[in-house]
N, C-alpha and C positions, 0 to 999 in steps of 0.2 A: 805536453798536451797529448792526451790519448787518440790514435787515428782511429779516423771516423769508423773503416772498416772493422774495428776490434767493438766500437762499443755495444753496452748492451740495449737492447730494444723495450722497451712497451710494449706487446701486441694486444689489443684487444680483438677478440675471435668471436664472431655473431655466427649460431648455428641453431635452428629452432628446434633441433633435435641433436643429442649427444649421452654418449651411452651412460646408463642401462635404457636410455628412447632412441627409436629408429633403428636403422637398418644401416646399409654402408655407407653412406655419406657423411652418417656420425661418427664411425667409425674412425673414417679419414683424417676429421677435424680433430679429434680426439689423438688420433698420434701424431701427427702434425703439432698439434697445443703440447702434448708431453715433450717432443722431441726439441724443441724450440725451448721449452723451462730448461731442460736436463743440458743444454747448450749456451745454458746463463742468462736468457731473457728472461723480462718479466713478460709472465700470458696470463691473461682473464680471458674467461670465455663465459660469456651468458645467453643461456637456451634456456629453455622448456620445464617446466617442472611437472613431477607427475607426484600421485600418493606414493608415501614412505620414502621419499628424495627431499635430503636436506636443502632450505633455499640458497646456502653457501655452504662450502666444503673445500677444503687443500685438497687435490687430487693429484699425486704423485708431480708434485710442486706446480701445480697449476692452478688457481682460485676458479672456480667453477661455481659461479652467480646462477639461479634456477628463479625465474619469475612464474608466474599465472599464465596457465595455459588449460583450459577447461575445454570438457567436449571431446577427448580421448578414448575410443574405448579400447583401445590397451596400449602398451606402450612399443608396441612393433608398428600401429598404422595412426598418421597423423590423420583429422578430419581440416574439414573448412574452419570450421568453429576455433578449434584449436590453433591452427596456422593461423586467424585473425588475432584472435586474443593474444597468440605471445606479441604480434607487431604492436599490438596495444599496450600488454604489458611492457614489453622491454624498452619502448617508445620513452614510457614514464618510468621506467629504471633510467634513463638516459637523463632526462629532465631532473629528476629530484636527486643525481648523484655528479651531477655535471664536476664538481669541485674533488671528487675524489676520482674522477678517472679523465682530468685534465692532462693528467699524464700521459696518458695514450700517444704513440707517435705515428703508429700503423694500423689501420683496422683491417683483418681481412674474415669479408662475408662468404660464408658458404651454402650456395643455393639463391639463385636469380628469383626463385617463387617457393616458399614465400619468405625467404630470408632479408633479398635483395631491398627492401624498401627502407628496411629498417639499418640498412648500411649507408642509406643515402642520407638519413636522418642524423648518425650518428656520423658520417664525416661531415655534414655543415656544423653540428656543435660543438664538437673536437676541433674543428676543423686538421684534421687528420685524411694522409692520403685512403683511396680506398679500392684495398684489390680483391676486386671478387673471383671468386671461385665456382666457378659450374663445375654440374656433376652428371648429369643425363635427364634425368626424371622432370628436374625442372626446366628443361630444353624439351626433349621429346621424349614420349613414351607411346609407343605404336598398340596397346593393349587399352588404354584408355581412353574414353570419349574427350575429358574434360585435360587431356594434355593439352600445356598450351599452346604448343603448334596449330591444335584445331582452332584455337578462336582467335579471329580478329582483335580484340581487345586483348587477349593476353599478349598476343604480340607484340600489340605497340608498347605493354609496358614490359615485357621481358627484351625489347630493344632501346626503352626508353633507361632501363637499370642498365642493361651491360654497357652502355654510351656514355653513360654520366661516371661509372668506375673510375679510377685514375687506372688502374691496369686491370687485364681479366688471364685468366688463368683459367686451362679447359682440364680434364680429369688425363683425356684420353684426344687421342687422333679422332675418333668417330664422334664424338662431345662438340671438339672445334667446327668440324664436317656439318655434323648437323644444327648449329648455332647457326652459320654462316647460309647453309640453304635455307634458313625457315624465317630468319630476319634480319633485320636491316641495319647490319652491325658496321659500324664505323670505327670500330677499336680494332687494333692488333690484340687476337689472341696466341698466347704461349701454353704449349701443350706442357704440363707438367704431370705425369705418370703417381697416382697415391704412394706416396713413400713406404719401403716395408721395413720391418725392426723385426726381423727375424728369433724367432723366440728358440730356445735350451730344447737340443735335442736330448730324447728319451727313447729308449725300448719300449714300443710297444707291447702295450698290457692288453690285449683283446681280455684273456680273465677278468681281468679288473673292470672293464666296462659291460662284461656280461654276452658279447662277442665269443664266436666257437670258432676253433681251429677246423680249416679243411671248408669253410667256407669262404667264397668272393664276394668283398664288400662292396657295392656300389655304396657314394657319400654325394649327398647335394648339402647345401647350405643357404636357406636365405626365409626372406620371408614367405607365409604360404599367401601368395597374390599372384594374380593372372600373370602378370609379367615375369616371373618366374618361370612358366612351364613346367610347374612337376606335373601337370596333369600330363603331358606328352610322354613324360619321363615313366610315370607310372605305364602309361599305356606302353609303353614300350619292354616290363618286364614281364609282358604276359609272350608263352612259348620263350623266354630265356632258359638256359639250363635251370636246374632247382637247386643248385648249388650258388645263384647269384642271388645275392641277399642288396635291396637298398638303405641306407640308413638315411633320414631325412631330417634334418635339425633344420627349424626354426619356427614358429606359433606364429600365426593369423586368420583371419575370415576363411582363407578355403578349408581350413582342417577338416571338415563333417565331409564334405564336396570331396577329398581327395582321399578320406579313408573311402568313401563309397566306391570310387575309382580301383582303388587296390583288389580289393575282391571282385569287384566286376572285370578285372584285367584275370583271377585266378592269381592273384598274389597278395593275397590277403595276408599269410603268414610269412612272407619273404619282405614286405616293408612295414618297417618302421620307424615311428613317426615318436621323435627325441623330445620335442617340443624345444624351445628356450634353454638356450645353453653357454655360458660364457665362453670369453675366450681362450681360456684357457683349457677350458673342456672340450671345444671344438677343436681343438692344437692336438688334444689327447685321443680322439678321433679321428682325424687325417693322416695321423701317424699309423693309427691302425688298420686303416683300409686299406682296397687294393685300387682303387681307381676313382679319380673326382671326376662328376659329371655336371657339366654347369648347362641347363635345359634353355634358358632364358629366352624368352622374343627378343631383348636387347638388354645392353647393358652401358652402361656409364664406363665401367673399367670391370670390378670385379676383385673386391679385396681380398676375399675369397680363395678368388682363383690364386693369387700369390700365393696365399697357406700353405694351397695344395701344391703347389711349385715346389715351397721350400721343404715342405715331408717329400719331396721325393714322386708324391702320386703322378702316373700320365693322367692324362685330361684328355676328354672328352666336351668339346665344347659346339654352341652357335657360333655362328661366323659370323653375326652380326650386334657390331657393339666395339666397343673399348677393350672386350677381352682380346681380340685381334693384335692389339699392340705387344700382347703378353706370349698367345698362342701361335703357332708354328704351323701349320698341318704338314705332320709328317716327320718333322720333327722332336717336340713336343709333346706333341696332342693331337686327336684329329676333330679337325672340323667339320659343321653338318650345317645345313640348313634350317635355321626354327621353323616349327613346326611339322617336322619331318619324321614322324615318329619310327618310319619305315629305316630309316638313315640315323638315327640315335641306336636305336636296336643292333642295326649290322655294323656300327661302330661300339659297341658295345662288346656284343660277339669276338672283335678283331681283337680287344684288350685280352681277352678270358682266355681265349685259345693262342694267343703268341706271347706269352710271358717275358719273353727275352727281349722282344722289340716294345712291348710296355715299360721293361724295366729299363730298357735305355734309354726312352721317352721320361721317366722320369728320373735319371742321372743327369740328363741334357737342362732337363726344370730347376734343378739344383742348382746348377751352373748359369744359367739362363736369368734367372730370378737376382742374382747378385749387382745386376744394372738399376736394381730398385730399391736396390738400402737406403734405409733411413737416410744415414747419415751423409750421404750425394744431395738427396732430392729437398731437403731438410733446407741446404746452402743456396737449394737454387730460389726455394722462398726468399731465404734471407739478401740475396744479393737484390733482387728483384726488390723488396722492400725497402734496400738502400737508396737503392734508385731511385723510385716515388720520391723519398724524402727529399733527394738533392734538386729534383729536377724543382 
């Protein structure tokens, strides 16, 4: 008889966004769902569909189901519209396919809002345990009106989803933090850190990306939306030496708002703006830079920031959010307060001009970054899911 702890799983992964849709939460689920196949389970995952995304696909042995989700206007920022419809659509993937994903023995949701509804649906008809997964955005986001901390109604159902879970799982220490102060949680949450799969180091090719020798790269990475802070970031490379160049990867609604910023900072020709960039390309960037700056009002975790860990860059980051669990100050990286742009700047400076304590700031990240391999944090789902099952 094979022990229970050896066999292999069913998971089905609920994520209304997963890449090439969203930002890093998809991210997350997306190596989590690889790392869990490549480990001998079987994983489906159904989110979101966008133009030119097939509605099923093997994706590096993972079955990746894409329903209707209308109302998009691109695929870095979800709308209402869109968040309704996938719970609609995926609702009735659930219903008309009930017999072929009877198999299912674990479901885990990612994102209390707006994922979480449709996890609750799909563990009464499975009847399958169901552990969800917070991320930040869908807890709190201090940049938006319509996060749900602000409303009464969102609360009671982002305590009514995380209650009903059979287990929940926070991103980050600051994730759990902020769950527990804004609602009325009656579950034990487990802090589990995004797993990283550390990707094949390379010699940086600054030629090859178009990049010049004898300059200093600043690199951010994320979407362009408020909760990011490039606008502070930008304001912050005006009076930098002219030797510090920003490079800025990723497409959203602020791009017009943040080139205008650049020139009005007098760095018009010192940032630019990559747009949309896979991950593998950002891999080949991070390599090449001299220093990751993560701007953000807050943050879930910051998968990101791990990248920039494993190439070696010092960091430069907010002190408030998830990245914390990762950054150091003083160690690492140094910490600033958001929205500081006075204090992003003269931590900026500190990189530029002490080369050796930057470069030992990212020796330490190298090493530091190794408590978040895949393949640890991968077993700590999978134990956890054992769990569910027996109890």
């Amino acid at each position: 008889m094979p022990d229970p702890a050896e066999k292999r799983l069913h998971i089905l992964v609920l994520c209304y966004e997963y890449p090439p849709i969203g930002g890093g939460g998809g991210v997350g689920a997306q190596q989590y769902a690889e790392a869990w196949a490549q480990a001998g389970h079987d994983v489906t995952v159904l989110t979101s569909r966008d133009k030119g995304l097939e509605k099923r696909e093997r994706v590096r042995g993972v079955d990746v189901i894409r329903v209707t989700a209308v109302g998009k206007k691109n695929r870095a920022t979800a709308t209402n519209l869109s968040m309704l419809c996938y719970l609609v659509s995926g609702t009735a993937y659930l219903l008309f396919h009930l017999r072929e994903l009877r198999k299912t023995e674990v479901i885990n949701t990612h994102f209390s809002i707006p994922t979480g509804p449709l996890g609750m649906v799909a563990r009464m008809l499975l009847s399958a345990p169901n552990v969800l997964t917070i991320i930040g955005g869908d807890i709190y986001d201090p940049t938006k009106r319509s996060s749900p901390h602000r409303s009464a109604t969102l609360r009671f159902c982002n305590s009514a989803i995380i209650n009903s879970a059979s287990a929940v799982v926070a991103i980050s220490s600051d994730t759990k933090k902020r769950a527990q102060e804004h609602y009325d949680i009656r579950k034990e949450i487990t802090v589990i850190n995004y797993g990283f799969n550390p990707p094949e180091r390379s010699a940086p090719d600054r030629a090859g990306l178009g990049l010049s020798d004898g300059k200093y790269y600043l690199i951010g990475v994320g979407r362009l939306v408020k909760r990011k802070g490039f606008d502070h970031l930008i304001a912050a490379m005006k009076g930098l030496p002219d030797d510090i160049h920003l490079l800025l990867i990723g497409d959203g609604p602020l791009e017009p708002e943040l080139r205008d910023a650049a020139v009005n900072a007098d760095a018009g020709q010192r940032v630019f703006f990559l747009g949309y960039q896979t991950r593998e390309r950002i891999w080949e960037y991070l390599q090449a830079a001299d220093c990751f700056v993560l701007s953000s009002h807050h943050e879930g975790l910051g998968i990101v920031v791990q990248e920039a860990m494993c190439a070696g860059l010092p960091v430069v980051a907010t002190n408030n959010g998830g990245q914390v669990d990762l950054i150091r100050d003083g160690r690492n990286g140094i910490l600033v307060n958001p929205l500081d742009t006075g204090a992003l700047a003269a931590a900026i400076r500190t990189m530029h001009a002490d080369r050796e304590r930057a470069a030992e700031m990212g020796r330490n990240n190298e090493e530091d970054i190794r408590r978040c391999y895949m393949e640890t944090n991968r077993e700590e789902y999978i134990r956890l899911f054992r769990r569910e099952l027996a109890t």
